[in-house]
C-alpha positions in Angstrom: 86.3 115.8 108.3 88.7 116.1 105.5 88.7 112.7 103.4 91.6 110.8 103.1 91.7 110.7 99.4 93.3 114.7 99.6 95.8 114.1 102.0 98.4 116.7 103.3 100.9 116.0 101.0 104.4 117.3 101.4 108.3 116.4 100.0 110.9 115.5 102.7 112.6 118.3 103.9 109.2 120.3 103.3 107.4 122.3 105.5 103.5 122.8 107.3 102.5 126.4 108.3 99.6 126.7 111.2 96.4 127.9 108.7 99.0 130.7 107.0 99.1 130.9 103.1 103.1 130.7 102.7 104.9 130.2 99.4 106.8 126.9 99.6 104.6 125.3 102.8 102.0 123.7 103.1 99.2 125.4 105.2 97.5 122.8 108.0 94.2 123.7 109.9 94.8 124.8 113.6 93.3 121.8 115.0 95.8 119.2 112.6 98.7 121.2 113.4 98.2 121.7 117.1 98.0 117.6 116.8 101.1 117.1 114.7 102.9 119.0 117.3 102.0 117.0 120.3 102.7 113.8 118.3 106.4 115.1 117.0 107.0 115.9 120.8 105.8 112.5 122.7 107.3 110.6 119.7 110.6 108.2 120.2 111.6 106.0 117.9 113.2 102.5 118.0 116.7 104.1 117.7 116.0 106.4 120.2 115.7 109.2 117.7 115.2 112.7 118.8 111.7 113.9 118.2 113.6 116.8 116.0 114.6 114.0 114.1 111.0 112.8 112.8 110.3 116.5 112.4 111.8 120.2 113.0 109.9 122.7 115.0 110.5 126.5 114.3 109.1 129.9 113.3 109.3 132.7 111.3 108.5 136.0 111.5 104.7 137.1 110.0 104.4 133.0 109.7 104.6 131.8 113.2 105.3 128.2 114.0 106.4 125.7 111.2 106.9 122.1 111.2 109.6 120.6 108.8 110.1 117.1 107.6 113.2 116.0 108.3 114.6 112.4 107.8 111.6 110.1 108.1 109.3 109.8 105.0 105.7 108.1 105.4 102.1 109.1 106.7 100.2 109.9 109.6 96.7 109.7 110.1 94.8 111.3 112.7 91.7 110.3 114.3 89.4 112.8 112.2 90.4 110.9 108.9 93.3 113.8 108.0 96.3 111.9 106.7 99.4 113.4 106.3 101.9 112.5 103.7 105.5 112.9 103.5 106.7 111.6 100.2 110.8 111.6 99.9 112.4 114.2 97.6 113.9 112.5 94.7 115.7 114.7 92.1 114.0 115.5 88.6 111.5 118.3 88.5 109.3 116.6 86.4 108.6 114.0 88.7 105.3 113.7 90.1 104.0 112.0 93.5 102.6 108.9 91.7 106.1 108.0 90.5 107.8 109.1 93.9 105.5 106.8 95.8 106.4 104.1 93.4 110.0 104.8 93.6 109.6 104.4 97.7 107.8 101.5 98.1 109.9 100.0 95.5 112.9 100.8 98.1 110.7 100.2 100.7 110.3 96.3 100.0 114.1 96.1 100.3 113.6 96.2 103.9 114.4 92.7 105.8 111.3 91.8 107.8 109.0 93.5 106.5 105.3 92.9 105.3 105.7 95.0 101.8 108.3 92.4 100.7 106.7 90.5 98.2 104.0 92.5 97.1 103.5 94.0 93.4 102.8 97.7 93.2 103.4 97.5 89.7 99.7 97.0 88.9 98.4 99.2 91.8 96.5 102.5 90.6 98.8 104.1 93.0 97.5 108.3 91.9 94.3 107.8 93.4 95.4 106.8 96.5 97.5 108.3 99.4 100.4 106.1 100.9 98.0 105.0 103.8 95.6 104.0 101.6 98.3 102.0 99.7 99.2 99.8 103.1 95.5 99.1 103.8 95.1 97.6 100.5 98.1 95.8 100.9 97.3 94.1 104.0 93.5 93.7 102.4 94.5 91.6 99.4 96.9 89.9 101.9 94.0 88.6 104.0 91.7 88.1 100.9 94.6 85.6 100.1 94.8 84.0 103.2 90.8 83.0 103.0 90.9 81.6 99.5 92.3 78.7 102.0 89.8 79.1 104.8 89.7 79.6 108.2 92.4 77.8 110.8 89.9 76.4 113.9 92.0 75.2 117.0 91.1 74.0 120.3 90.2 76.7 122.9 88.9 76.2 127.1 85.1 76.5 127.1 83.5 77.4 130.5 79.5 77.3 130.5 76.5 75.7 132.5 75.4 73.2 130.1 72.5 70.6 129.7 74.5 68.1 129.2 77.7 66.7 131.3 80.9 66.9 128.8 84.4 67.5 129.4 85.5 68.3 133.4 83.0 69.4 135.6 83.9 72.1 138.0 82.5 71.5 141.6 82.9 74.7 143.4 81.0 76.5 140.3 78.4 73.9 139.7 77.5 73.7 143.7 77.2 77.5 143.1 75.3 77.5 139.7 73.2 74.6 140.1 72.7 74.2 143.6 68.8 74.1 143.0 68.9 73.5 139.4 70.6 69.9 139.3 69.7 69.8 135.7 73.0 71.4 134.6 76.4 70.8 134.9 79.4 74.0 134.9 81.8 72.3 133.4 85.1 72.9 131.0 85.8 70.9 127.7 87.4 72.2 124.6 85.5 73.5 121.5 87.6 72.9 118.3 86.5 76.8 116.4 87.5 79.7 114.7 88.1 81.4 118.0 91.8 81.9 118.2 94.0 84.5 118.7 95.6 85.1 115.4 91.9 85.3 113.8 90.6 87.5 116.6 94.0 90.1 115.6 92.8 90.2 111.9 89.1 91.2 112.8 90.0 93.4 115.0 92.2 95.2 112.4 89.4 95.0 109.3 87.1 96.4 111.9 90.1 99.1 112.9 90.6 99.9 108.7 86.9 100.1 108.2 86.3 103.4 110.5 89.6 105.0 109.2 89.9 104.2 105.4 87.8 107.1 103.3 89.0 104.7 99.7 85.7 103.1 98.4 87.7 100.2 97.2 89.0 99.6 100.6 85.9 99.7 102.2 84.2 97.5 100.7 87.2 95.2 100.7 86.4 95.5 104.5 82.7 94.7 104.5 83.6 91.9 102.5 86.1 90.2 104.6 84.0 91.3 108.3 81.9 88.4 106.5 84.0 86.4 106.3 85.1 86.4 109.9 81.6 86.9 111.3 81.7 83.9 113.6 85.0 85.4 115.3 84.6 87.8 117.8 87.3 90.6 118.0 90.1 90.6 120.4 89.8 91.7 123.9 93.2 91.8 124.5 95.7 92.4 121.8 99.0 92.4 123.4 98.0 88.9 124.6 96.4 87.4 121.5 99.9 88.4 119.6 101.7 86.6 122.4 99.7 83.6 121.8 99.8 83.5 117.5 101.5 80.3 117.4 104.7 79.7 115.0 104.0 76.2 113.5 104.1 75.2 110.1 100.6 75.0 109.9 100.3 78.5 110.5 102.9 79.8 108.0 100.2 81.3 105.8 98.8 83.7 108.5 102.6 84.9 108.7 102.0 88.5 106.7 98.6 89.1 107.4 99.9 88.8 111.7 102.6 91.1 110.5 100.2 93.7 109.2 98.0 93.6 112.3 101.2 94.8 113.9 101.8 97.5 111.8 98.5 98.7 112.6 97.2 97.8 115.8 100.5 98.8 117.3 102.1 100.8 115.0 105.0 98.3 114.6 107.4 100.3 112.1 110.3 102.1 113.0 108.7 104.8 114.8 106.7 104.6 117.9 103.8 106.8 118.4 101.4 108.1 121.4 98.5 111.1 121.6 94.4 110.4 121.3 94.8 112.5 117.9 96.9 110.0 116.6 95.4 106.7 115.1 98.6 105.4 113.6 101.9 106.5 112.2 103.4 104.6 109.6 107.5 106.7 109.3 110.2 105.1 107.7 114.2 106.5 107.6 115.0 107.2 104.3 118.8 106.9 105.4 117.9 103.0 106.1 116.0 102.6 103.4 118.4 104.1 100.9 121.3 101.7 103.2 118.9 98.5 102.4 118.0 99.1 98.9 121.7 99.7 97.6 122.6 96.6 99.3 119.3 94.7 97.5 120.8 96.0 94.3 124.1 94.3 94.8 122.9 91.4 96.8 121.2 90.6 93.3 124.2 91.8 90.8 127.5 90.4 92.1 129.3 87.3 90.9 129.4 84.6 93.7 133.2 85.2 94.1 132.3 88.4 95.7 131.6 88.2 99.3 129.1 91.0 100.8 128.8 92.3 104.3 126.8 94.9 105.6 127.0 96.7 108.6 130.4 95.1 109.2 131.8 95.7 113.1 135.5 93.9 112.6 137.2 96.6 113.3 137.1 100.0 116.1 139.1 102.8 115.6 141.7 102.4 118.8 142.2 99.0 120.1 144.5 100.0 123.3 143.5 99.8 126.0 140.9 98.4 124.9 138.5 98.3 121.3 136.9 101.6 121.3 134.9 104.1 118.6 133.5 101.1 117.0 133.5 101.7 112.9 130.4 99.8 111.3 130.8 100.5 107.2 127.2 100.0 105.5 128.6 97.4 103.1 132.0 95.9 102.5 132.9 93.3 99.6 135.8 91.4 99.7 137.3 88.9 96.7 140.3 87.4 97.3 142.8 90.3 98.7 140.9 92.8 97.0 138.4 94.8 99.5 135.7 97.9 99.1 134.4 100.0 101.3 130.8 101.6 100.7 128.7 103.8 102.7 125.4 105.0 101.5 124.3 109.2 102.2 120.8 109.2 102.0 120.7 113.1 100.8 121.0 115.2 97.5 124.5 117.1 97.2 124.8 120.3 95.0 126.8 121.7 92.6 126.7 125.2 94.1 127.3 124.0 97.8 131.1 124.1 99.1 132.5 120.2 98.6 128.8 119.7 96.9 127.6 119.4 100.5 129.2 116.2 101.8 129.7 116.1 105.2 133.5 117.0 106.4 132.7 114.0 109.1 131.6 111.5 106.6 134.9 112.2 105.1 136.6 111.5 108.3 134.8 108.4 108.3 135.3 107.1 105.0 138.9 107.9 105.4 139.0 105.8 108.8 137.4 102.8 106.5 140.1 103.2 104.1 143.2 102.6 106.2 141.4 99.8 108.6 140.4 97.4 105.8 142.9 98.7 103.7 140.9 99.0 101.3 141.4 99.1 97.4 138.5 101.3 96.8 136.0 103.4 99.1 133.1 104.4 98.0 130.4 107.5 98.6 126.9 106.6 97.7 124.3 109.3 97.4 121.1 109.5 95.5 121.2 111.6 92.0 121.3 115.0 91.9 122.1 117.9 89.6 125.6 116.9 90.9 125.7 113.8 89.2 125.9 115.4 86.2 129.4 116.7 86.4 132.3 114.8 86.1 133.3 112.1 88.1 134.4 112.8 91.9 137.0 111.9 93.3 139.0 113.0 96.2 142.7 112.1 97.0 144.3 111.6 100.3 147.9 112.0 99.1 149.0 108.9 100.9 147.5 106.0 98.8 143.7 106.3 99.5 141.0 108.1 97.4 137.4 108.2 98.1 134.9 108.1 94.8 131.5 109.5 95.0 129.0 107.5 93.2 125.5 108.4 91.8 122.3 106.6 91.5 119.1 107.5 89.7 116.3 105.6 91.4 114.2 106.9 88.8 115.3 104.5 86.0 116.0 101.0 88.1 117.7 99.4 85.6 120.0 102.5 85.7 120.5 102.2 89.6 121.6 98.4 89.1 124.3 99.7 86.0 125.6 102.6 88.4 126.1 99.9 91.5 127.4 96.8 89.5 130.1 99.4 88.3 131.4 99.3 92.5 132.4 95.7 91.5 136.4 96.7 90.6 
């Protein structure tokens, strides 16, 4: 078994060969490929992505079959303890995979709704660990918090034969039981314990992270906390146990560590996932997450007379006959009469490609933005590239609307904010 400390590790956009040596790709045993392949094919996402989507299949001559990473970035670890590891491609050649997996998860926590939110990587000894190592420690020092407070008991149905008469007794049972014995009584009552659903759901994923992590730290993290929870049995029924994790106040301090047991036990992300090879595929789309971090950046930087919307659905493109071709800009600001129009590209343009690579439709779009909001300014987003050191780019329409294309470095944050707080206008 290969440990999960050397994952696969690849750049988005990168590519794994079938056990052949290949400049430029990385080579996967037979077994781990074969494996990867099924999953890329029986995999839909919550947007109903294509399976290409996740992944490209193809082949080359004297290579044979190669699977590319396409727009998802993340990991996925098999059953035999491979994990594989896409890590997005960020410009700078310098730049090694410790600062790229601090640069995603740092983008990553801009996500609404999700369990990374508040938690600080900035301390994390994030080289010698692979990204799924990352979220088991996460969700470990998440439940180590949560039983600095203790355990939450509640009330749950007992059924037994007991000694002694307690609670309801249940006459068809008991004539059955204790037909001969009438020195018992079945009964039900309720048993105020640590039985309940949403501790059940965190055993069962400590017990779930224990087979599958291979990080010393991590495990014994595991065998600690299994302690912990010894008088809790696991969950029989998960689907059932999260229907029944109860939303009170007084359970607001489970909140994160119920969210994580998601994220594991049913692979709750943006990507759904099925195959026996598979234990769990945690993929994230860098076009979102490039969307939600821009927006976390301005959210933070604008002055309150600036109102922000994202994913704005005003307006369509036609309204006769009726509202149709729906246009939904990422983020729009608005003070007073004055209006911008953004849209984030999640990809790296190039000085050598024709129009540096952008997209002759995004162009359509952003020029359909402009004349619906009328808007003063609209504005191209991409990540930084060897493009963003040439001069500014701007392209004009010849009837009153320009489009700029904007830069950010998400190497250097304090850079990113001072590139996006110039959109202000």
């Amino acid at each position: 078994m290969r440990s999960c400390n050397k994952p696969y590790t690849i750049k988005e956009y990168g590519g794994f060969t079938r056990g052949v040596e290949v400049a430029g790709y990385q080579s996967l045993p037979a077994a781990t490929f074969d494996a990867l392949e099924k999953f890329i094919l029986a995999s839909t996402s919550d947007f109903d992505t294509e399976a290409v989507e996740l992944m490209s299949l193809s082949a080359r001559r004297n290579t044979g079959k190669i699977i590319s990473a396409r727009n998802y970035v993340g990991v996925i670890a098999m059953t035999d303890g491979t994990v594989i590891e896409i890590l997005p491609k960020i410009a700078g050649n310098d730049i090694s995979d410790e600062e790229t997996k601090r640069i995603f998860l740092r983008m990553l926590k801009s996500l609404r709704d999700v369990t990374f939110k508040e938690f600080n990587i900035s301390n994390m000894k994030i080289g010698r660990m692979n990204l799924f190592e990352i979220f088991i420690k996460m969700f470990l020092d998440e439940v180590t918090s949560l039983t600095k407070q203790g355990h939450k008991s509640a009330y749950s149905p007992i059924e037994e034969n007991e000694k002694f008469f307690k609670g309801k007794l249940l006459s068809a049972m008991n004539i059955r039981k204790n037909l001969v014995n009438r020195a018992q009584f079945y009964v039900r009552y309720d048993d105020f314990n640590i039985n309940r659903p949403e501790n059940r759901l965190i055993k069962t994923t400590i017990r779930f992270l224990r087979r599958m992590t291979a990080d010393d730290r991590n495990r014994q993290s595991t065998v600690r906390l299994l302690d912990f929870f010894d008088g809790v049995p696991c969950s029989e029924n998960c689907d059932a146990d999260f229907s029944q994790c109860a939303c009170d106040r007084s359970m607001s301090h489970y909140g994160k560590a119920i969210a994580w047991c998601r994220v594991f036990l049913k692979g709750n992300t943006f990507t759904a996932y099925t195959g026996s090879e598979v234990a769990i595929a945690l993929l994230f789309p860098m076009e979102k997450i490039f969307e939600s971090y821009i927006a976390s950046i301005l959210r933070k930087q604008l002055p309150p007379e600036v109102r922000m919307k994202t994913q704005d659905s005003r307006y369509s493109l036609f309204d006769q006959p009726s509202r149709t071709f729906a246009l939904r800009p990422d983020i729009v600001l608005e003070s007073g009469e004055h209006t911008t129009v953004l849209d984030t590209k999640w990809k790296m343009l190039s000085a050598s490609a024709y129009n540096y690579g952008i997209s002759q439709a995004d162009m359509y779009q952003m020029y359909a933005y402009g004349k619906k909001y009328d808007a003063e300014r609209v504005v191209l987003i991409y990540p930084k590239s060897d493009v963003a050191e040439s001069p500014p780019i701007i392209y004009e329409s010849g009837d009153g609307l320009s489009v700029e294309v904007v830069f950010v470095d998400l190497r250097d944050e304090r850079a990113s904010i001072d590139a996006v707080v110039k959109l202000k206008g």
